[in-house]
C-alpha positions in Angstrom: 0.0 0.0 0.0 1.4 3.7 -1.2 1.2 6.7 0.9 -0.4 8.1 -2.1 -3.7 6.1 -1.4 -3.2 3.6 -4.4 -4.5 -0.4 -3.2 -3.3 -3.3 -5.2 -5.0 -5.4 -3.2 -8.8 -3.6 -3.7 -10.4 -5.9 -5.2 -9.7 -9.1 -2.7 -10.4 -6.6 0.5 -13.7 -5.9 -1.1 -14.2 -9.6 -2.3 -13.4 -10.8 1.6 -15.3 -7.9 2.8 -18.7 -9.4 0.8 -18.1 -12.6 1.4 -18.7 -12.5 5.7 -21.6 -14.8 6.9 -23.7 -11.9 8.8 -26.3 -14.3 9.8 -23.3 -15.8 11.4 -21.8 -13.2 13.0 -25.6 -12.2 14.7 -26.3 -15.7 16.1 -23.0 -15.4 17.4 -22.7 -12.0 18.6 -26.4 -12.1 20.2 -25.3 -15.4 22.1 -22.1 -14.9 23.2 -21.1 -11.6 23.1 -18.2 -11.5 20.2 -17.8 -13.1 17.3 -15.1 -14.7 14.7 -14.8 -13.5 10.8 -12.1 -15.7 9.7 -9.3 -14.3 7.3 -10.7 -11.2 6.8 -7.2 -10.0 6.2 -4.7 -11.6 3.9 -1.2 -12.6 5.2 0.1 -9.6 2.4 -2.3 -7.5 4.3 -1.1 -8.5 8.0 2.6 -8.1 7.0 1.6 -4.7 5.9 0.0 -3.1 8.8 2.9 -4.7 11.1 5.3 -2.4 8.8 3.0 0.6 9.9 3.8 0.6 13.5 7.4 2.2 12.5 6.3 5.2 10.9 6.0 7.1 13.3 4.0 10.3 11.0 0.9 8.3 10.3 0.5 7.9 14.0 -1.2 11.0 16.2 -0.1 9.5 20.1 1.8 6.4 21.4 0.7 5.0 24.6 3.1 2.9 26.8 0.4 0.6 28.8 2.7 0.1 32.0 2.7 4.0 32.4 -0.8 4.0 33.1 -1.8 0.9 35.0 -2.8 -0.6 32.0 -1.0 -4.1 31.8 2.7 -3.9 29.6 3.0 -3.2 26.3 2.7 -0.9 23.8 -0.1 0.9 20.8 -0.2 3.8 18.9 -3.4 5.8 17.5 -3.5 6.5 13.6 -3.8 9.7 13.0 -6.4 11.2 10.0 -5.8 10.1 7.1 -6.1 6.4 7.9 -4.4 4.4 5.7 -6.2 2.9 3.1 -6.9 -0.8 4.9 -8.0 0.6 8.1 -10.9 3.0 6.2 -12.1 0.3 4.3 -12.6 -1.8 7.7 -14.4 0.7 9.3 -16.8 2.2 6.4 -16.8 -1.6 5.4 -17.9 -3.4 8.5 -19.9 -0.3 9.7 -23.5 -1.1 8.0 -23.8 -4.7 9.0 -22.7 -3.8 12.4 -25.0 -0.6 12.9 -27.8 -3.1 11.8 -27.1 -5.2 15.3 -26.0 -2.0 17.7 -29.7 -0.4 16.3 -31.3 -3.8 17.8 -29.6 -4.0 20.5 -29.9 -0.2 21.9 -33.9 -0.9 21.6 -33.5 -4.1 23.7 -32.0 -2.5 26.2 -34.2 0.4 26.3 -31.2 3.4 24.9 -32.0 6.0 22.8 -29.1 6.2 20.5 -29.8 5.2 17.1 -26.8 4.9 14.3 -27.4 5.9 10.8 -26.4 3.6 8.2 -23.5 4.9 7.1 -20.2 5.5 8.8 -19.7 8.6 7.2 -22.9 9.8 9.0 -21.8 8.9 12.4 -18.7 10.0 12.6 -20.2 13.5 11.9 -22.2 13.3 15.1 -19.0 12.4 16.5 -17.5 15.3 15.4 -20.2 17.6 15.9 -19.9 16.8 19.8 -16.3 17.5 19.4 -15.4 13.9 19.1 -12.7 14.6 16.3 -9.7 12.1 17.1 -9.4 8.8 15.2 -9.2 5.7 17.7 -8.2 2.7 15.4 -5.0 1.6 16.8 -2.2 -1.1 16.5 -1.2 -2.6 19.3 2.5 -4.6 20.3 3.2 -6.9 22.5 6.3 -8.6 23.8 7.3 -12.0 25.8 5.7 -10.7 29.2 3.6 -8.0 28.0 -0.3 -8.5 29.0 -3.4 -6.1 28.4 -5.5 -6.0 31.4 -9.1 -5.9 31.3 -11.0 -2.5 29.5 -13.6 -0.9 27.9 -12.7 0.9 25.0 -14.9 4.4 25.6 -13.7 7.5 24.3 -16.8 10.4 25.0 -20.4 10.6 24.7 -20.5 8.7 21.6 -20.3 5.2 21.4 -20.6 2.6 18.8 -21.3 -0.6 20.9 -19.1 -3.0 18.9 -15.8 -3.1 17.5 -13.0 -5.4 15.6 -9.7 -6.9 16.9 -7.5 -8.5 13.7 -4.7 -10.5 14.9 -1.6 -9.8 12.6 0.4 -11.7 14.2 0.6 -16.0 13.5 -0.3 -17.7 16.6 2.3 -21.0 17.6 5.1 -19.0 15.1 5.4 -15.5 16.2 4.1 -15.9 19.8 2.9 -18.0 22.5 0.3 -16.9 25.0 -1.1 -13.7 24.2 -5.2 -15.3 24.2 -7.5 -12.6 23.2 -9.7 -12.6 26.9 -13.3 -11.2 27.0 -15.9 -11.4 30.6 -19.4 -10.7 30.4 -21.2 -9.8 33.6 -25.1 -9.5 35.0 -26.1 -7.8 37.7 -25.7 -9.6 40.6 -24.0 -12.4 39.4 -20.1 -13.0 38.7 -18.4 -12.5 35.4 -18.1 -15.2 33.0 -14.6 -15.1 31.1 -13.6 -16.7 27.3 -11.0 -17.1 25.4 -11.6 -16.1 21.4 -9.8 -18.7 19.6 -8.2 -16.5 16.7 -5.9 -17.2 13.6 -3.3 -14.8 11.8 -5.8 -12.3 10.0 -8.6 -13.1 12.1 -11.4 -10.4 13.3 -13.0 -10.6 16.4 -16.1 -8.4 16.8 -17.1 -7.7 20.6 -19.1 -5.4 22.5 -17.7 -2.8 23.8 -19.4 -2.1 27.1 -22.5 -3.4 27.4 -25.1 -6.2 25.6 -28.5 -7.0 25.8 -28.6 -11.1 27.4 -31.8 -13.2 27.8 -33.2 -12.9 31.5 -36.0 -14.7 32.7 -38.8 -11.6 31.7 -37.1 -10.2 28.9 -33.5 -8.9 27.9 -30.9 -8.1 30.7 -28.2 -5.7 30.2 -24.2 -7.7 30.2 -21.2 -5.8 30.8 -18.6 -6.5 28.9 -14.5 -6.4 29.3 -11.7 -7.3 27.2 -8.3 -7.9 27.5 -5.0 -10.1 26.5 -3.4 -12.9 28.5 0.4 -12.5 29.3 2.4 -13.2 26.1 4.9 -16.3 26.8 7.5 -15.8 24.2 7.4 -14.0 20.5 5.6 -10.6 19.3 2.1 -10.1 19.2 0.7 -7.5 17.0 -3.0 -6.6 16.6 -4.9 -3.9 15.0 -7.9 -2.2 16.7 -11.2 -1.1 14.8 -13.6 1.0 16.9 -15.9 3.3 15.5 -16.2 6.1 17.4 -13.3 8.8 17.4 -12.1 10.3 20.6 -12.8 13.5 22.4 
């Protein structure tokens, strides 16, 4: 991928894009929480964004996680303009995903609705002075560990987002599970592990679900984190579709 925008590999992004089981990822999503789309990026495509994390001017911060109390390791926010990959996730996955977060919101009683394009949210965003892009790669390191989070950034938020693993599980790392905990009021979390693959997506909630209670929908919190990586380098990339205040 050129800095000047041009994408040899268009055509299979958009091919790959089309070709995600949506019925799939509902059932999945509505039962559990989080769901898989295998190989929605190419190995070509994971090398790629892994050679992103050194240039440093497509990046607007760089957060050190052990700074904050937030586990050990490493990510850096793009800045605007994304690079070409990362755009086409988010306008890509967008509409399907609006379609669940609409259904969801009314199940749990919120008012939010999302229009149907991404283009149209992120100009609420904006509007409410949410102007700062939030996909992110992240890098991890024998030892390094992400503890568990929320990924909220202001007033508006999109209720799901995507985690692609770059990195190729058994060869470049050991460890490093992607970790997610659901909780009801009341009762204690339930933690899982999402079993993913180099150029894997996971899409999970990010904060909050609706669950099937006895007299109706009940409303699961949701966390997410990463295990302590044993050996190797983990990277992943971060789609969430709400930008930052």
């Amino acid at each position: 991928m050129g800095r000047n925008g041009e994408n040899p590999d268009a055509s299979e992004f958009s091919n790959r894009m089309a070709d995600i089981d949506w019925t799939a990822i509902t059932g999945a999503l509505d039962g559990q929480g989080f769901a898989v789309i295998p190989g929605l990026l190419s190995t070509a495509q994971c090398d790629a964004m892994i050679g992103y994390y050194g240039d440093e001017d497509r990046f607007r911060k760089r957060i050190v996680m052990g700074r904050h109390g937030y586990g050990s390791g490493e990510y850096q926010y793009f800045d605007y303009p994304l690079p070409p990959e990362v755009s086409g996730l988010r306008t890509g996955l967008y509409p399907s995903l609006a379609s669940i977060a609409n259904r969801w919101q009314e199940a749990l009683g919120l008012a939010p609705r999302f229009p149907g394009g991404h283009a149209a949210y992120l100009d609420t965003c904006h509007r409410a002075g949410q102007k700062r892009p939030t996909p992110l790669l992240l890098k991890y390191d024998a030892g390094d560990f992400n503890r568990l989070h929320q990924d909220v950034y202001g007033e508006h938020l999109f209720p799901l987002q995507a985690i692609i693993l770059l990195s190729d599980p058994g060869r470049d790392f050991t460890g490093g599970e992607l970790v997610i905990t659901e909780q009801r009021a009341r009762m204690q979390a339930r933690a899982e592990i999402v079993p993913l693959r180099r150029g894997d997506a996971a899409i999970i909630a990010v904060r909050e679900r609706p669950g099937k209670g006895a007299h109706g929908p009940v409303r699961m919190m949701m966390r997410h984190g990463v295990s302590r990586v044993l050996s190797g380098e983990r990277h992943t990339l971060g789609i969430i579709f709400h930008d930052a205040a």
